[in-house]
MMTF fields as JSON, N, C-alpha, C and O atoms, coordinates in Angstrom:
{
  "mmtfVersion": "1.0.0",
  "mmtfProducer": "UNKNOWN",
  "numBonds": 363,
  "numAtoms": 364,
  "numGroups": 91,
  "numChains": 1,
  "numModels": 1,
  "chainsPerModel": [1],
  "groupsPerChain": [91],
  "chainIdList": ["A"],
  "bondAtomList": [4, 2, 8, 6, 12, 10, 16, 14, 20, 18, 24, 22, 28, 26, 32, 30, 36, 34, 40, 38, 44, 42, 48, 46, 52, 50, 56, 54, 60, 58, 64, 62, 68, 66, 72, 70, 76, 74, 80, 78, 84, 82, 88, 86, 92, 90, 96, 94, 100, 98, 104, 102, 108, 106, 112, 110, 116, 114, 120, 118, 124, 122, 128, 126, 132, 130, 136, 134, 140, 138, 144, 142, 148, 146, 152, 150, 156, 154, 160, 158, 164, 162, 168, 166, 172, 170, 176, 174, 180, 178, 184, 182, 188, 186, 192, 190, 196, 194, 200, 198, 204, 202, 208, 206, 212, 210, 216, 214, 220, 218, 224, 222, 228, 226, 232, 230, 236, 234, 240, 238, 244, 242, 248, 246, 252, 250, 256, 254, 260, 258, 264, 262, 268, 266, 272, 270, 276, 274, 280, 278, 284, 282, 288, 286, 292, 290, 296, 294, 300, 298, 304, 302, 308, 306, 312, 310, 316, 314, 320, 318, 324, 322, 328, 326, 332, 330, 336, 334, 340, 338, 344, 342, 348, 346, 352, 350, 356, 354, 360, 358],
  "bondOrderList": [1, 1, 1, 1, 1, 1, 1, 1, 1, 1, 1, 1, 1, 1, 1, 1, 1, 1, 1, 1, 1, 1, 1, 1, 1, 1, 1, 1, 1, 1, 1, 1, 1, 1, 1, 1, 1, 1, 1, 1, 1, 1, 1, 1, 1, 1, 1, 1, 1, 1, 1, 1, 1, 1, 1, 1, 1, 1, 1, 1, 1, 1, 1, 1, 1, 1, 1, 1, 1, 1, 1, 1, 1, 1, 1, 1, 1, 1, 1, 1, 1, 1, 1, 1, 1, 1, 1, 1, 1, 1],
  "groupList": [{"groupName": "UNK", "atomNameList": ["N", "CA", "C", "O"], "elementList": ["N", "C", "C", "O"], "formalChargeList": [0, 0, 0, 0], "bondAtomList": [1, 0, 2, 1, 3, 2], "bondOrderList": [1, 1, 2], "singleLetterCode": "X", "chemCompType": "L-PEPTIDE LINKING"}],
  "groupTypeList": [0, 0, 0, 0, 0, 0, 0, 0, 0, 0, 0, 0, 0, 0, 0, 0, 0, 0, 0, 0, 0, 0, 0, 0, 0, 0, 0, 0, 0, 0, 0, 0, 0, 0, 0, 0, 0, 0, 0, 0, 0, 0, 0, 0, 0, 0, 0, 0, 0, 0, 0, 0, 0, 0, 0, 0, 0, 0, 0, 0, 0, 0, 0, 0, 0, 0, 0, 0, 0, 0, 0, 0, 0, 0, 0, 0, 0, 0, 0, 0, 0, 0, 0, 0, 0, 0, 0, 0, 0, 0, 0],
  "groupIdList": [1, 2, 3, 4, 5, 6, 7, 8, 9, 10, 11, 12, 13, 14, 15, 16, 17, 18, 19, 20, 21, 22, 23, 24, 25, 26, 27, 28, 29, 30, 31, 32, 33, 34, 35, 36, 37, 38, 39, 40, 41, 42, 43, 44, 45, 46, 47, 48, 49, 50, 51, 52, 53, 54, 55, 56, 57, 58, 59, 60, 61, 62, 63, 64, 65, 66, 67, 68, 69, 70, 71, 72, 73, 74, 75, 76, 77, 78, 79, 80, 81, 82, 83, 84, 85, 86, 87, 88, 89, 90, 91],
  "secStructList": [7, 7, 7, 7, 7, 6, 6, 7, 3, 3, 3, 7, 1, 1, 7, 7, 1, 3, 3, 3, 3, 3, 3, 3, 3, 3, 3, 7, 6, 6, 1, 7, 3, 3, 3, 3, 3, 3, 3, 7, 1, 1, 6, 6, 7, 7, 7, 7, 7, 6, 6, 6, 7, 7, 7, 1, 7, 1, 7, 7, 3, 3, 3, 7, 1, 6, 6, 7, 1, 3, 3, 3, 3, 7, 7, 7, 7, 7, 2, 2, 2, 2, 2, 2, 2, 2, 2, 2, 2, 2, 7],
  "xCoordList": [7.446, 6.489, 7.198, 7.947, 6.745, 7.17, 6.44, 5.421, 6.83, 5.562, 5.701, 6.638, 4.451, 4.222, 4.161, 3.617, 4.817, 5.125, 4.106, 2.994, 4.544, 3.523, 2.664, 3.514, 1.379, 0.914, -0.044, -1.071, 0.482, -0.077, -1.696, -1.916, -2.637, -3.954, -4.387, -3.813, -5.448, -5.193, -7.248, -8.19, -7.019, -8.644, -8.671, -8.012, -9.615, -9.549, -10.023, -10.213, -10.313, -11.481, -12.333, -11.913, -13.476, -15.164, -15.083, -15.476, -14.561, -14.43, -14.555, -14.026, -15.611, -16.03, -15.224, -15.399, -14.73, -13.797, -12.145, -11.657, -11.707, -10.095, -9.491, -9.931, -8.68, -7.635, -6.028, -5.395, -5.757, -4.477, -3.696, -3.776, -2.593, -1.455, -0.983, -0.583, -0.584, -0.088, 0.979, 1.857, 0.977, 2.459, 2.498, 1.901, 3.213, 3.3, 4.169, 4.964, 3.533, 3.783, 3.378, 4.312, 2.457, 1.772, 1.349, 1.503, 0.873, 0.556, -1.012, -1.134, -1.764, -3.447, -3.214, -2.436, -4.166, -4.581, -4.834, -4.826, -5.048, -5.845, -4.495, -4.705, -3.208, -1.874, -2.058, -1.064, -3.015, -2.761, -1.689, -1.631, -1.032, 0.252, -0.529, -0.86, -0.629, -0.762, 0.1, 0.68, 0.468, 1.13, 1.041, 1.887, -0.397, -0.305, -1.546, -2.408, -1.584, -2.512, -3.113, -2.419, -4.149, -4.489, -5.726, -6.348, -6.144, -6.925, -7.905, -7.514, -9.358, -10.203, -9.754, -8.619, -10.004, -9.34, -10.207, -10.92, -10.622, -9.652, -9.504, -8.536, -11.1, -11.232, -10.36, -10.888, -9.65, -8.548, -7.774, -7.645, -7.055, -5.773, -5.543, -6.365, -4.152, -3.505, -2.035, -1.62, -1.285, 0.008, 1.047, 1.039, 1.982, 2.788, 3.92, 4.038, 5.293, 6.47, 7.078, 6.713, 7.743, 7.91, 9.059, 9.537, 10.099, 9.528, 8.255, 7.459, 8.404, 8.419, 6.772, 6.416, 5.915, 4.346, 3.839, 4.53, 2.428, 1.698, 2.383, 2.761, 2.334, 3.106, 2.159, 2.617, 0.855, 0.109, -1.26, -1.481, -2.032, -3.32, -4.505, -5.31, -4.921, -6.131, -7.003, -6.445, -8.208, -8.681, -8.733, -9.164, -7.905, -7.83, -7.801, -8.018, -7.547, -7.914, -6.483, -5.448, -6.39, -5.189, -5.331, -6.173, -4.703, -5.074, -3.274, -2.145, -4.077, -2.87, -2.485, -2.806, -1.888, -1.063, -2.073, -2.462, -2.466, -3.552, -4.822, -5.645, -4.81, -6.633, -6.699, -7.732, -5.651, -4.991, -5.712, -5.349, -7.004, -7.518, -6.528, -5.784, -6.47, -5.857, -5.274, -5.73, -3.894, -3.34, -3.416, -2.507, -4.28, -4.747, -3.849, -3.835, -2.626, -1.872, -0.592, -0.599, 0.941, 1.962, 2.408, 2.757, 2.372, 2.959, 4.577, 5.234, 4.924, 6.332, 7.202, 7.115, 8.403, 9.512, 10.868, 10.611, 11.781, 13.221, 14.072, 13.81, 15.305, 16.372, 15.962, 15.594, 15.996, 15.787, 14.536, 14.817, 13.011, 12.338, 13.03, 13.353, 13.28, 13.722, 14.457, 14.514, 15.453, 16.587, 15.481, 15.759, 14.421, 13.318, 12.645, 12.636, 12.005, 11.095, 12.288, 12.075, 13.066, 14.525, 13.891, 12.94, 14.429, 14.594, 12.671, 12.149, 12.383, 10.945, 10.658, 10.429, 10.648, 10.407, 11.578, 11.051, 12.928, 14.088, 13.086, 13.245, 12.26, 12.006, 11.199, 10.885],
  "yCoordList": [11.609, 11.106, 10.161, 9.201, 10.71, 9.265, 8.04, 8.228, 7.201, 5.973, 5.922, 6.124, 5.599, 5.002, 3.617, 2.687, 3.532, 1.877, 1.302, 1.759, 0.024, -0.869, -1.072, -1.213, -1.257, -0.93, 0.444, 0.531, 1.418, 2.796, 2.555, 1.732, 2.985, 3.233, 4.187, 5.228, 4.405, 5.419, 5.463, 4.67, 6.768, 7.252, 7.829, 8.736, 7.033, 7.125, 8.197, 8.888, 8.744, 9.632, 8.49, 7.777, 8.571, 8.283, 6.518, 5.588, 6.478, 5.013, 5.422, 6.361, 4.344, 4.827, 4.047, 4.7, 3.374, 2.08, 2.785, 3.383, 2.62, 2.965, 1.529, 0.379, 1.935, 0.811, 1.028, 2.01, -0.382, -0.351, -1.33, -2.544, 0.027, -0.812, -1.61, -1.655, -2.794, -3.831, -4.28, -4.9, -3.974, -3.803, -2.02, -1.037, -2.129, -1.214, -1.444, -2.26, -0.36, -0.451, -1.836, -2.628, -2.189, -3.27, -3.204, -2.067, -4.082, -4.151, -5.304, -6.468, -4.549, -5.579, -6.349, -6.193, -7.513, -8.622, -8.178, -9.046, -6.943, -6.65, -5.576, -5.026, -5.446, -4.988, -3.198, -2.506, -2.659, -1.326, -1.709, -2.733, -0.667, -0.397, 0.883, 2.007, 0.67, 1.13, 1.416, 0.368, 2.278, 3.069, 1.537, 0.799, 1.698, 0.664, -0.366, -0.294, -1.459, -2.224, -2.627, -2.983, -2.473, -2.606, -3.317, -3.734, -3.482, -4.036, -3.315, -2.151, -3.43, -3.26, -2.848, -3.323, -1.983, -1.681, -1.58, -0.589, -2.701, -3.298, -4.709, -5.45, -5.05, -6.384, -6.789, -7.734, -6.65, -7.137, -7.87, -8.927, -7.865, -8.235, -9.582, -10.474, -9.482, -10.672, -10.347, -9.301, -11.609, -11.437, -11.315, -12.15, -10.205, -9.998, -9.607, -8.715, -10.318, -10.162, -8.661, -7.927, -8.173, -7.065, -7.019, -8.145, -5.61, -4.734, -5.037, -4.197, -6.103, -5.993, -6.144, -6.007, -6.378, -6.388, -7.797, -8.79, -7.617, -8.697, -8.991, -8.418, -9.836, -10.775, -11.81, -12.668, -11.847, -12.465, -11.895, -10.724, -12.916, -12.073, -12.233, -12.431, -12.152, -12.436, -10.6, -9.601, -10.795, -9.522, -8.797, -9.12, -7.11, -6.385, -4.895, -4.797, -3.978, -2.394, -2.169, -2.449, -1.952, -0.826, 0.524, 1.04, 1.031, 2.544, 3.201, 2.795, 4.715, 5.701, 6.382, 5.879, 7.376, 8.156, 9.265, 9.526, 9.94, 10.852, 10.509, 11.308, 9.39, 8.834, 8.914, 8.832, 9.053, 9.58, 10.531, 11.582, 10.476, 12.314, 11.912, 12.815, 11.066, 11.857, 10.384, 9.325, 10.561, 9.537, 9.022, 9.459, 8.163, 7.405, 7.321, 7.889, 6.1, 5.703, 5.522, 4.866, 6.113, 5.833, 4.208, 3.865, 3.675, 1.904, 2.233, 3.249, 1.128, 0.751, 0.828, 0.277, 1.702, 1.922, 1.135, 0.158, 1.131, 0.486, 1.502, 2.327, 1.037, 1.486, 0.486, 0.995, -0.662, -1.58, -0.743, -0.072, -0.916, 0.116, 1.076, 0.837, 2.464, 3.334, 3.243, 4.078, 1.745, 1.79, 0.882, 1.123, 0.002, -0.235, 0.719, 0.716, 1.658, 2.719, 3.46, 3.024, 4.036, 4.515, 3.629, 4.002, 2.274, 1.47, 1.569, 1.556, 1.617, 1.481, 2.537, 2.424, 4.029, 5.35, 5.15, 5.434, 4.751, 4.883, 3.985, 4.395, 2.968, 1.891, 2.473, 1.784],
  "zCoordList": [-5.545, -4.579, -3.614, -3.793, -2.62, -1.626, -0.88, -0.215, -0.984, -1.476, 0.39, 1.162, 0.546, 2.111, 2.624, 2.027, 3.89, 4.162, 4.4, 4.662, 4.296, 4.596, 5.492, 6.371, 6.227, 7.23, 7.304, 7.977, 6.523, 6.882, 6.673, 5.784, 7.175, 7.335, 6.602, 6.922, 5.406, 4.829, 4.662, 4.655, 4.569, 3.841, 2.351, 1.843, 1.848, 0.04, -0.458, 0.543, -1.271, -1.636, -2.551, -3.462, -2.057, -2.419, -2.037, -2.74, -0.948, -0.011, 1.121, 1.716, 1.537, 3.031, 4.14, 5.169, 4.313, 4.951, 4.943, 3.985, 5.801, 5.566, 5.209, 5.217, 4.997, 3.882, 4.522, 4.911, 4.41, 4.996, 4.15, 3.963, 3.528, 2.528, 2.64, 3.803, 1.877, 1.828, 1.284, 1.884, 0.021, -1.001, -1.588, -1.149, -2.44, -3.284, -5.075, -5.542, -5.533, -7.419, -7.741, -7.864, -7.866, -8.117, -9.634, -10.079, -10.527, -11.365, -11.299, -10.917, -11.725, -11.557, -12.527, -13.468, -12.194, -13.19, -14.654, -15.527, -14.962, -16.219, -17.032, -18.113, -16.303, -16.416, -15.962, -16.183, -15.489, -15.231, -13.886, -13.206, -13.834, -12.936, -11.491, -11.869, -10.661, -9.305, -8.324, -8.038, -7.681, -6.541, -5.131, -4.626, -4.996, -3.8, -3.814, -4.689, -2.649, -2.965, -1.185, -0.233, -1.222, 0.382, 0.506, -0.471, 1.866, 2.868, 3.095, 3.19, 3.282, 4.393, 5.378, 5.435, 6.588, 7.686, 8.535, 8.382, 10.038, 10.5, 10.055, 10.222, 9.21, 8.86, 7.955, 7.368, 7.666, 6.108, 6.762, 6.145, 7.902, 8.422, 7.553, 7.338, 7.097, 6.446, 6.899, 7.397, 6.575, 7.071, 5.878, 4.974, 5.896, 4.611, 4.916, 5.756, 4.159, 4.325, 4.487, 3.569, 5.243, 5.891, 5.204, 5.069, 4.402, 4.206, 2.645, 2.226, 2.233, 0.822, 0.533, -0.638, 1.39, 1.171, 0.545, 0.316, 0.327, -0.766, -2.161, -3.183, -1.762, -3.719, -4.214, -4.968, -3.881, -4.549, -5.257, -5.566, -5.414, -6.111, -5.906, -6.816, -4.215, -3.586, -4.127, -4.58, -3.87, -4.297, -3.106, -1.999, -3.767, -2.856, -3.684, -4.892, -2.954, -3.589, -4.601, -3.996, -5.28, -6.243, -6.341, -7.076, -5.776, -5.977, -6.056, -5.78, -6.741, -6.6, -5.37, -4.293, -5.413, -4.412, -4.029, -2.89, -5.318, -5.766, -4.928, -4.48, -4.831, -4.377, -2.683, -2.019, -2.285, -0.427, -0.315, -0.842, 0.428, 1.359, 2.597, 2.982, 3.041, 4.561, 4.954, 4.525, 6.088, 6.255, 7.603, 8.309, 8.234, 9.564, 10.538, 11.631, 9.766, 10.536, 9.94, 8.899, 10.508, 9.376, 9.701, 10.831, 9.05, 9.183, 9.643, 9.416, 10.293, 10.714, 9.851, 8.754, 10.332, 9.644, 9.793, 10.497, 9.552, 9.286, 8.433, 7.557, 9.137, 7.522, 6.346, 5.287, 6.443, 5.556, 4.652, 3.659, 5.212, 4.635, 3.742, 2.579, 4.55, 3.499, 2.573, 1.671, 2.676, 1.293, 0.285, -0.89, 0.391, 0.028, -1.183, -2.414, 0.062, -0.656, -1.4, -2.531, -1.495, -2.666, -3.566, -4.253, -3.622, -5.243, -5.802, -6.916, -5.09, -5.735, -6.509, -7.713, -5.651, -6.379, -7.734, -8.809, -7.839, -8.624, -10.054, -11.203, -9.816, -10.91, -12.003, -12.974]
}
C-alpha cells in the first residue's frame, strides 16, 4: 500500500464530510493501530509539522486505507516526503 501525504482530502465510506489527513500509522488512545488520522474538511484546519503530520491527541478521525471511496485532493509532495512515506510503509 502506498500511504498518502499529508494534506490529501479524502471521501470515507459511510461519512458524509471529507476529511483531510493529517498524520499517518497512528496508534488511538485505546492502542488499535490506524493507516491515517484526519480533519473535518474544510473546517478542521490545524497546523502540522510537514512532512511528519499530527503528534498529538486532540480528537480526530483514525481510519484505514480500505475506508478511502475516492481521493479529493492529493496533498503536497517533496523528496523528503517520499523517503518519509518508504520508512513508514517499511515499519
Amino acid at each position: 500500500m502506498k500511504l498518502l501525504p499529508i494534506g490529501t482530502v479524502v471521501k470515507l465510506e459511510d461519512i458524509e464530510q471529507f476529511v483531510m489527513i493529517i498524520g499517518r500509522m497512528v496508534t488511538s488512545a485505546d492502542k488499535r493501530e490506524f493507516d491515517y488520522i484526519g480533519v473535518p474538511y474544510p473546517v478542521g484546519y490545524i497546523g502540522v509539522p510537514y512532512p511528519v503530520g499530527y503528534l498529538g491527541e486532540e480528537k480526530v478521525l483514525c481510519f484505514n486505507h480500505d475506508k478511502i471511496v475516492e481521493e479529493m485532493h492529493r496533498g503536497y509532495m517533496t523528496e523528503s516526503e517520499l523517503v518519509l512515506r518508504e520508512k513508514l510503509v517499511e515499519l
